[in-house]
Phi, psi and omega in degrees: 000340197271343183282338158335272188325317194280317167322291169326328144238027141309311194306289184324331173295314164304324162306304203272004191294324200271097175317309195272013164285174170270216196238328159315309198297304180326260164345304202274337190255000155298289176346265164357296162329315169249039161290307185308304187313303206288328180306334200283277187320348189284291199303317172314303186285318153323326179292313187293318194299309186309298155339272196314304191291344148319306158291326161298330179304312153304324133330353184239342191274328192274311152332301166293294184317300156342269193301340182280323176273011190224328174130163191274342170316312226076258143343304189252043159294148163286170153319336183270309138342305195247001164261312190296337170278356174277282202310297190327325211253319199293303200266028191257288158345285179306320170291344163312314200259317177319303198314318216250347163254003154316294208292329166344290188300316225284273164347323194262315190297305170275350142325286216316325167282343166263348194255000000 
């Protein structure tokens, strides 16, 4: 990626070299320039994104099972009751996140193939 970045601005740079294009003209072939980066940051931030709400989903899947076996309060849990639904949902959380950083090699795979 960095040789991306580096390409992006010698181009960029090369652009502002010619005085007598216009500042439009200037603008538009930086642009040009950093087409290849944004396309990078898209695909990246789209994986990422996907990432994140996947895994909040699941964390809300473990949460919802949880209040449907213990009740929709919260709050009016017994003590006993609001520790086995802390631990249950902690170790619910975690396999989430185990589960999902399995996926990680997946993700890099396809940045890398699409970039």
């Amino acid at each position: 990626m960095r040789d991306i970045q580096k390409k992006m601005f010698i181009c960029s740079s090369h652009c502002c070299e010619d005085n007598s294009i216009s500042r439009e003209e200037v603008e538009t072939c930086i642009d040009r320039c950093n087409a290849s980066m944004k396309k990078i940051q898209n695909v990246i931030e789209k994986e990422l994104t996907a990432f994140q709400g996947q895994l909040s989903r699941c964390a809300l899947s473990c949460y919802d099972r949880l209040v449907q076996k213990y009740g929709p309060e919260p709050e009016k849990y017994k003590a006993e009751e609001t520790a086995l639904f802390s631990s249950q949902l902690e170790k619910c959380v975690s396999t989430c996140a185990d589960d999902h950083v399995k996926l990680l090699p997946q993700i890099k795979e396809r940045i890398l193939k699409n970039i």
